[in-house]
C-alpha positions in Angstrom: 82.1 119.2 85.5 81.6 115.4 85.2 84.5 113.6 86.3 84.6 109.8 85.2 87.4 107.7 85.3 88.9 103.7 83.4 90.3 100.5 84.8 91.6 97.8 83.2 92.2 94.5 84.4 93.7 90.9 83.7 93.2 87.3 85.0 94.7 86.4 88.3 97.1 84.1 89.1 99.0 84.0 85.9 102.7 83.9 86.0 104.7 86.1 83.5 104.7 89.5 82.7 101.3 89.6 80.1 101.2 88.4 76.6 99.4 89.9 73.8 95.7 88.6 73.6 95.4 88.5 77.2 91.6 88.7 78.4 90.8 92.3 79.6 88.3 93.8 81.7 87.9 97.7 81.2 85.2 98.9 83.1 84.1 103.4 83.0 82.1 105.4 84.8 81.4 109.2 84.9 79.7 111.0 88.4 77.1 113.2 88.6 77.4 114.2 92.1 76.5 110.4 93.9 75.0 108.5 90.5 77.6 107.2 88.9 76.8 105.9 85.2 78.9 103.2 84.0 80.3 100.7 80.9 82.1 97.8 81.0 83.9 95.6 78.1 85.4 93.1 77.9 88.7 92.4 75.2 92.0 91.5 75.1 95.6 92.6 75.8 96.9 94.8 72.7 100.7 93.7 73.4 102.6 91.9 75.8 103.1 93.6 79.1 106.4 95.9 78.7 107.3 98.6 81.2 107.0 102.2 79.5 104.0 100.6 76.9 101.2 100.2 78.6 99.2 102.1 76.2 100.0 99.5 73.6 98.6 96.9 75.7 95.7 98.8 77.7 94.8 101.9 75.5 92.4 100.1 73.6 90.2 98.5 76.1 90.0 101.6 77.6 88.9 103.5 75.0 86.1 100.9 74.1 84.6 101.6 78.3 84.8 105.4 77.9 83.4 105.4 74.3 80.5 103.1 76.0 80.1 105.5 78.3 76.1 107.1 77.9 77.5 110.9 79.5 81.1 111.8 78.2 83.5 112.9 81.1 84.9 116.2 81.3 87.6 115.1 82.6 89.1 111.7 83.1 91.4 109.6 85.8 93.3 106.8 85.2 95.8 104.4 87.2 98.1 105.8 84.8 101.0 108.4 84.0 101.4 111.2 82.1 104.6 112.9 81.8 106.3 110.9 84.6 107.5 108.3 81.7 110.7 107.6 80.0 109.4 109.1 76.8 107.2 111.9 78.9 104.0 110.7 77.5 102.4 108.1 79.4 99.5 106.1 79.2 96.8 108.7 80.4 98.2 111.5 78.0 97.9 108.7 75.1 94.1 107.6 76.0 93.3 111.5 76.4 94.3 112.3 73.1 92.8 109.5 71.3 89.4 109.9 73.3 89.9 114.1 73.3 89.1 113.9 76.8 91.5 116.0 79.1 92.9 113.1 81.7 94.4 112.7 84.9 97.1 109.9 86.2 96.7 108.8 89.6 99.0 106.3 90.7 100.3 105.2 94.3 103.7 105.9 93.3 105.7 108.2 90.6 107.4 106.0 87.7 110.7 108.3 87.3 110.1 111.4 88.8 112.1 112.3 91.9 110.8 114.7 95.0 110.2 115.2 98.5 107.3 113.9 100.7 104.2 115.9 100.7 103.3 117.4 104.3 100.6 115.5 106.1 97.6 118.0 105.6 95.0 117.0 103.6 96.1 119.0 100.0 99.7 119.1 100.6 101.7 118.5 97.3 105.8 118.4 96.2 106.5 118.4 93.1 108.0 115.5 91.1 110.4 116.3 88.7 112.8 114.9 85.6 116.0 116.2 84.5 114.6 119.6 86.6 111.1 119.3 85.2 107.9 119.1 87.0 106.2 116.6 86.0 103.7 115.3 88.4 103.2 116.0 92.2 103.0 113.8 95.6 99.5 114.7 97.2 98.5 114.5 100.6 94.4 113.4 99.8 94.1 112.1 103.8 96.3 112.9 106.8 97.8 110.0 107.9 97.8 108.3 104.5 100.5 107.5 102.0 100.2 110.6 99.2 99.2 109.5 96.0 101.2 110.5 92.8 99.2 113.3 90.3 100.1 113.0 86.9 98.9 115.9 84.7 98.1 114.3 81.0 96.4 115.3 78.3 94.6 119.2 78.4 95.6 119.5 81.9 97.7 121.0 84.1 99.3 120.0 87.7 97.2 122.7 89.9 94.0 121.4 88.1 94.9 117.9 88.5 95.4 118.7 92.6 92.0 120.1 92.5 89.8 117.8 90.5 91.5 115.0 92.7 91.0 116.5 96.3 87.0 116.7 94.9 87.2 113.3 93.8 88.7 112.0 97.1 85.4 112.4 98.5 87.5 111.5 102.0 89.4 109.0 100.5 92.8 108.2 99.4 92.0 107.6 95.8 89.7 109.1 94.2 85.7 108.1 94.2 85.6 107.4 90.4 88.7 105.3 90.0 87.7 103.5 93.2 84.0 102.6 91.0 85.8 101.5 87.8 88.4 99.3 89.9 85.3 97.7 91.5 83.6 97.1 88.5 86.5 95.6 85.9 87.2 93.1 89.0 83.5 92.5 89.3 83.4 91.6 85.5 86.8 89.6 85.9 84.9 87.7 88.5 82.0 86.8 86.8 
């Protein structure tokens, strides 16, 4: 399976939460074992920044760097949530249905959802949970490292997710793919 994976990013230095119109640099790419293929565009913010809408203001970029994409993903990571959000569909459940791509959050933290610490072995998980839902999990991806949060979105589910991210990790904390994309919006915010 291909995994790929979107980043978005804004000007530095800015003060304020984000307006609408902001300049946006979305950059994709999609591994086949170590080639990576990749898009990047640039846009603008769809909305101002507000907590619990970042699909509003990032969704679209996004979608315009997978949709750029020469190989479509099988499946797709974001720095994003899924069901870990006030209204239980975050932005990576949002950008997998408009893209019919199943997607994968991956986040250094969980939004709302409440849980233990993972153990320290590489692939230890706790769940993270709302109102006695799981919605996400804490995963150990390197002993010795902070966990990251695993948000199960769109046509996925949480044991999945923990897999498809432990292969991603390549050895890492976060996940090859996102690490890429990250690289290459800042490297087109840059330029």
């Amino acid at each position: 399976m291909l995994v790929g994976a979107a980043w978005v990013c804004f000007p530095r230095g800015r003060t304020g939460a984000g307006d609408r119109g902001d300049p946006a640099w979305a950059a994709a790419v999609v591994l086949c074992g170590r080639k990576a293929a990749s898009a990047v565009v640039a846009g603008s913010a769809g909305a101002p920044y507000s907590p619990g809408l970042l699909a509003l203001r990032e969704g679209r970029c996004l979608e315009r760097a997978v949709q750029a994409l020469a190989e479509r993903p099988g499946v797709l990571l974001l720095d994003a949530t899924g069901r870990d959000h006030p209204r239980r569909a975050g932005l990576a459940l949002h950008l997998g249905f408009m893209l019919d791509i199943p997607t994968i959050g991956v986040t250094h933290r969980p939004l709302l959802g409440e849980g233990p610490q993972p153990g320290d072995a590489r692939g230890d998980a706790a769940p993270l949970l709302i109102d006695g839902d799981v919605v996400a999990c804490r995963l150990r991806t390197r002993p010795g490292t902070r966990p990251v949060a695993v948000h199960p979105a769109w046509r996925t589910d949480l044991d999945a997710a923990i897999q498809v991210v432990l292969r991603a990790g390549r050895g890492r904390r976060t996940p090859e793919p996102l690490r890429i994309a990250r690289r290459l919006a800042r490297e087109a915010r840059a330029a």
